[in-house]
C-alpha positions as CSV (number, residue, x, y, z in Angstrom):
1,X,0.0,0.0,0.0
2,X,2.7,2.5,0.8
3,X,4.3,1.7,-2.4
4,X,1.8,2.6,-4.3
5,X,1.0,5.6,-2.6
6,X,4.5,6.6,-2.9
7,X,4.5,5.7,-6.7
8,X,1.2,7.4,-7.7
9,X,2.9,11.0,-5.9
10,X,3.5,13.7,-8.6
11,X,7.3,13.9,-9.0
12,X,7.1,17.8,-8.3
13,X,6.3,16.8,-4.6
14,X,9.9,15.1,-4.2
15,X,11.3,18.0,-5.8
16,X,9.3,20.6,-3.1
17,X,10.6,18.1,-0.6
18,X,14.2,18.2,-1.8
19,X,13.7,21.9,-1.7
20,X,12.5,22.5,1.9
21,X,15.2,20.1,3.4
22,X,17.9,22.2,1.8
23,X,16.2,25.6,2.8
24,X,15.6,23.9,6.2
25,X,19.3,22.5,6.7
26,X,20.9,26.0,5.6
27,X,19.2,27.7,8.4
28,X,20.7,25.0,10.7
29,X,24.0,26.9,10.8
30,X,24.3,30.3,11.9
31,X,24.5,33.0,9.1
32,X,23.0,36.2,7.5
33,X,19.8,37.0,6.6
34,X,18.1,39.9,5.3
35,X,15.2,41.3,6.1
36,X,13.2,40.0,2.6
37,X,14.1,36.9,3.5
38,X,12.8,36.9,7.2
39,X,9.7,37.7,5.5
40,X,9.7,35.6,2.4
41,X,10.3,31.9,4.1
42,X,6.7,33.3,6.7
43,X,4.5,34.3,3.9
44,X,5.4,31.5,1.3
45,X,4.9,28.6,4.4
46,X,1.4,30.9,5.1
47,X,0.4,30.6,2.2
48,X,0.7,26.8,1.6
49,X,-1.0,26.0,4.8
50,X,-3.4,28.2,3.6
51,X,-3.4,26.4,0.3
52,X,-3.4,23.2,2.3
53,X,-7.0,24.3,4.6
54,X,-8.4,25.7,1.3
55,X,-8.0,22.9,-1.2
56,X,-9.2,20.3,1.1
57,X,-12.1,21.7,2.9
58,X,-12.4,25.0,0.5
59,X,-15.8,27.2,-0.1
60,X,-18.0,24.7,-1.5
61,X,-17.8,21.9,1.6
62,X,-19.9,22.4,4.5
63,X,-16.9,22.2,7.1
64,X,-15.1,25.3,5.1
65,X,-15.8,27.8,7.2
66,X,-15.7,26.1,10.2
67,X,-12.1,25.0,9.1
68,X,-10.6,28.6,8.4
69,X,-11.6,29.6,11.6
70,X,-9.6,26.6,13.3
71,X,-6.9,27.6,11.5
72,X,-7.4,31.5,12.2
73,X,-7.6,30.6,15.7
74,X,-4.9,28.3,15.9
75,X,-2.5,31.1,14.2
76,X,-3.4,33.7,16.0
77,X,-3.0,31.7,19.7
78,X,0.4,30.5,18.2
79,X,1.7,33.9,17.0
80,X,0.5,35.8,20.0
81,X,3.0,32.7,22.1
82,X,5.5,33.1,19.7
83,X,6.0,36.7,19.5
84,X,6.9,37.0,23.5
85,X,9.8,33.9,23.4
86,X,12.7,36.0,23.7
87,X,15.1,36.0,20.6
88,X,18.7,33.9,20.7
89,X,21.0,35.9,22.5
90,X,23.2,36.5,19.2
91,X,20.6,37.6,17.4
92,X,21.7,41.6,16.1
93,X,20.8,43.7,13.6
94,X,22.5,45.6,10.9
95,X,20.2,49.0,9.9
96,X,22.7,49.7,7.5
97,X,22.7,46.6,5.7
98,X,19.1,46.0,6.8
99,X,20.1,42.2,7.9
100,X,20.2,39.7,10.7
101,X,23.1,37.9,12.1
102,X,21.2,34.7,13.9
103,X,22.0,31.4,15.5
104,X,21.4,28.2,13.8
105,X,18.0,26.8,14.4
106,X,16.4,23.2,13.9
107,X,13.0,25.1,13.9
108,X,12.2,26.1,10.9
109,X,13.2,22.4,9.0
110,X,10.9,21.5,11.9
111,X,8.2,23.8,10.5
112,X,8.7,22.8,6.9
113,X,8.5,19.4,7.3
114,X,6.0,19.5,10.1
115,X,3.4,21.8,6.7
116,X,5.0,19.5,4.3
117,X,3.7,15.9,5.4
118,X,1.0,17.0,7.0
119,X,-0.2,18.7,3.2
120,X,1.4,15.3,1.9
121,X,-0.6,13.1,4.7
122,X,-3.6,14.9,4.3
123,X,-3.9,14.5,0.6
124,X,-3.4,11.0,0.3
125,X,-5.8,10.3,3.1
126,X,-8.6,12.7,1.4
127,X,-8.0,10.5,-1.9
128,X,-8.5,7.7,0.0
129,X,-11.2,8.4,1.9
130,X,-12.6,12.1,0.4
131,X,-15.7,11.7,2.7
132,X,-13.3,12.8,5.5
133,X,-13.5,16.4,4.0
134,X,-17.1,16.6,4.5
135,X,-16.4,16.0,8.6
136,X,-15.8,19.2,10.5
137,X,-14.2,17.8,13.1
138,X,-11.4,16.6,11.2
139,X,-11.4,19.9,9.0
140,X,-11.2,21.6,12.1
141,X,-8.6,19.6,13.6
142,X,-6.4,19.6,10.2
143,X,-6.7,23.3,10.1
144,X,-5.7,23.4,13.4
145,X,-2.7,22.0,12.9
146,X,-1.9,24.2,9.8
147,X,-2.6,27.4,12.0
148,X,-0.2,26.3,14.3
149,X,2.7,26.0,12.0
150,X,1.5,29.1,11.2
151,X,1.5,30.9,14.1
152,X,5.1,29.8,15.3
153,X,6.7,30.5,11.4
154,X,4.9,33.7,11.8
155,X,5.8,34.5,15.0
156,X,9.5,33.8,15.0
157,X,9.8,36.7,11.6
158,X,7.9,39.5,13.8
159,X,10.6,39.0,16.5
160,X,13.2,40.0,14.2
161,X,11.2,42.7,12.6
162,X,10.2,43.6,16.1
163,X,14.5,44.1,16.8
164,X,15.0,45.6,13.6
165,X,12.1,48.1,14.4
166,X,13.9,49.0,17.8
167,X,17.4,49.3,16.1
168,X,16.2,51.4,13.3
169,X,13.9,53.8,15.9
170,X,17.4,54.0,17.8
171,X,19.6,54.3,14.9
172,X,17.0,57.3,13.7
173,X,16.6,58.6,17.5
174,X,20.8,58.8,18.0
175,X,21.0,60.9,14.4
């Protein structure tokens, strides 16, 4: 069974799956970033869990709006968490060059793979079984778990625009 399931995936999913373990393990070591790509990795992982909540329980099923709530919800719990963890104590910021120097991290490959299978796990199980989509409580509890990938992806980018607010207002305030 799982080798069929595996042999009936589109080959562009391996290739997405390739691409998020290399843009995961790069952000295992400590580097550089700039600020568009704080911002990028957040709204491109939002918008395929939204992807995720709309093409499996989208407008026209009965558990649709119940399930963008969930994962509303869910976000916004998660982000509002998120947002107070204090930043790794290396973390600066560059206002000139408008970057981040920042510690390795395991969490966003966590993230990545966490929306990944879950998309992948989801999809296979609605082909199998596409009645499932038509059950709010598992739309609800899918979209949960989407909105909590969310909420942390989104929450760790506004810490660092949160410091590079406070280092350009003091860069500005010391002119």
């Amino acid at each position: 069974m799982l080798l069929q399931i595996v042999t009936h995936t589109p080959r562009w999913v391996f290739g997405l799956f390739v691409l998020l373990v290399w843009l995961g393990c790069k952000q295992l070591m400590s580097g550089r970033v700039s600020l568009v790509k704080v911002t990028v990795m957040p709204v491109a992982m939002t918008g395929l869990a939204v992807y995720g909540v709309a093409s499996a329980f989208g407008a026209s099923n009965t558990a649709g709006p119940a399930a963008l709530l969930a994962w509303a919800a869910a976000a916004a719990v998660l982000l509002a968490v998120s947002i107070r963890q204090p930043l790794h104590a290396n973390t600066r910021y560059n206002a000139e060059t408008r970057a981040f120097d920042v510690a390795g991290s395991a969490v966003p490959l966590m993230l990545m793979m966490g929306i990944f299978f879950t998309k992948y796990v989801v999809g296979v199980s609605l082909s199998m079984h596409p009645e499932l989509a038509h059950q709010t409580p598992v739309a609800v509890g899918i979209s949960a778990v989407y909105g909590t990938f969310t909420g942390i992806f989104v929450g760790r980018a506004a810490r660092l625009w949160k410091l590079a607010i406070r280092t350009d207002r003091g860069v500005a305030s010391a002119a």
